[in-house]
N, C-alpha and C positions, 0 to 999 in steps of 0.2 A: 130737638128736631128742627132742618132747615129746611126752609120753604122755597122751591125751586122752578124755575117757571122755563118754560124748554120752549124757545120757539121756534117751529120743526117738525112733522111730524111722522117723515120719512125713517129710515134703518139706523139713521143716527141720534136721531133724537129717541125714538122709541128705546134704542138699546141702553140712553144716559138714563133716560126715565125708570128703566127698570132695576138698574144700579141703586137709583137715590132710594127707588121702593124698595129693594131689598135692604138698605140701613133704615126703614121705616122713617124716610121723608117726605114731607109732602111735594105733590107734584102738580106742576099746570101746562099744561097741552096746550100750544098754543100753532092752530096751523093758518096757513093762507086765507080763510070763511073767516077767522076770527079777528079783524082788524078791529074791529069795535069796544073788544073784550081788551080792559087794564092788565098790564103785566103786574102780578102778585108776590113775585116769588122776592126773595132777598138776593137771591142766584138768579142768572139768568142767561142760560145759556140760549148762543145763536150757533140753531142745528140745522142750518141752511146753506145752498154756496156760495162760495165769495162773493157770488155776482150778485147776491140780492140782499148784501149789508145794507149799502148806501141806503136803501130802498127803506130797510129797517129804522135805520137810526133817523132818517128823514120825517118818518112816522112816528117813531114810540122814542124819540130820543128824550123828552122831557120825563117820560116813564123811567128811563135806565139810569138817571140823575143820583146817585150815591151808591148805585149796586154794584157787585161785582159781577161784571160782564164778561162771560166766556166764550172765547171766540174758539173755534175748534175748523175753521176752515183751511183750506188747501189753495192756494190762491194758483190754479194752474192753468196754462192757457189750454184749456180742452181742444182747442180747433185742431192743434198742432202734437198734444202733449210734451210737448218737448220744450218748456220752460215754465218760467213763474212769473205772474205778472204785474208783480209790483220793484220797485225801485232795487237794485241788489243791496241797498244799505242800508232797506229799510222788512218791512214784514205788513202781511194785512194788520194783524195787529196791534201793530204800531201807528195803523192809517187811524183803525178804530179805537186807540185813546185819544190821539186829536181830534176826533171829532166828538169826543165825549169826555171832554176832561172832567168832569166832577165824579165820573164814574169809576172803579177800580177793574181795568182790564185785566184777564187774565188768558194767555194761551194755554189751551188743553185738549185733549184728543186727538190733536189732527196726527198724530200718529200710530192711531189706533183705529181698525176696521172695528165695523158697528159689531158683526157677529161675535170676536174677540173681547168685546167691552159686553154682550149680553149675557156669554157664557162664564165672563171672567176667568178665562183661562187663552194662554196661546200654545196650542200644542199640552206638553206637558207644564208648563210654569204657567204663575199668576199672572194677567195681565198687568201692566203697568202702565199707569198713566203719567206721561214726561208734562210738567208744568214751568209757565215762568209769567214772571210777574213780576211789579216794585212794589204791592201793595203786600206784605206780609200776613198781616191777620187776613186779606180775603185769599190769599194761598192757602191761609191753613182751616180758613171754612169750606172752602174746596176738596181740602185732602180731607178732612174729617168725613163730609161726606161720601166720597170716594172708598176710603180703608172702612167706615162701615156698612159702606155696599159689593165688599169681598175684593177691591183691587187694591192695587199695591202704587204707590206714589212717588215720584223722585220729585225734588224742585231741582229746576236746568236751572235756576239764577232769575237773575233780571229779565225782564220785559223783551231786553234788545235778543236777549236767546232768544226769541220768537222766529227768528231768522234763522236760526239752522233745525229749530223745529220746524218748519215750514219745509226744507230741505230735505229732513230727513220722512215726510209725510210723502213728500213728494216721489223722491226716490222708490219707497215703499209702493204706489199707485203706481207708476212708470212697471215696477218688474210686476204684478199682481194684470196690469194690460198686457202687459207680454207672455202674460199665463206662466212667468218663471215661478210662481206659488200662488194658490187659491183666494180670493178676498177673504177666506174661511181663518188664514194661516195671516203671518205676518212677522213682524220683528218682535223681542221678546227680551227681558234683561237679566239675566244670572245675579244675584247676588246673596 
């Protein structure tokens, strides 16, 4: 059993929390009232928006010192929709291992609606969770908890994939605003 600590407590977090419960993980809930309260988990994802990492890591960054941190944001300029708002060479993700080196970053979810990840299903197929990372063993403590909370895992590669993950998240939230399919529905992978 991995000890997972979600902090977040909105449709996306609820929906990773209920994944790790269904492979009988444990889980720590960690929302905005709770600044006081130690992050516990060995996991730890950030189920929040891009906009309120810095804030994060500001506060509980001597907390997240050896963990693998999962960043599952979408870094998009909401005012406009119409780009991403970090460096094109680079990824959020890539912002939050430098600001957290001793930690093991991991990108995961941002390509996946909260609903699609609660039901584990998109349409007819398994959801899939696209991962990347340079830390290998916390990719594969990741997917262990993931495949036995009933989804399906690819690893995209290295860390720098975080960047067309980010892309392709994006793309997905652009047509789901535009109502070209349901936040219900989403992208989905045959294999």
């Amino acid at each position: 059993m991995t000890s997972i600590s979600i902090i977040g407590t909105g449709t996306m977090g609820s929906a990773i929390a209920a994944v790790a419960e269904r492979g009988n993980h444990s889980v720590q809930l960690l929302g905005s009232s709770d600044q006081g309260v130690a992050v516990t988990g060995d996991i730890v994802v950030l189920a929040v928006p891009h906009t309120a990492v810095h804030e994060i890591i500001a506060t509980r960054g001597e907390q997240l010192s050896g963990k693998v941190v999962v960043d599952l944001t979408n870094p998009v300029d909401f005012a406009t929709m119409d780009s991403l708002v970090v460096p094109a060479d680079s990824s959020m993700a890539a912002e939050i291992a430098a600001a957290l080196p001793s930690a093991k970053v991991v990108k995961a979810f941002n390509t996946n609606f909260a609903s699609t990840l609660a039901e584990g299903t998109v349409g007819p197929l398994q959801t899939t969770a696209l991962i990347a990372g340079d830390d290998d063993a916390a990719k594969q403590s990741l997917t262990e908890v993931l495949t036995s909370g009933g989804l399906k895992v690819i690893d995209a590669g290295a860390l720098k994939r975080a960047r067309e993950l980010e892309a392709i998240g994006f793309l997905q939230i652009t047509l789901a605003a535009r109502e070209k399919f349901a936040w219900t529905e989403g992208f989905g992978v045959i294999s």
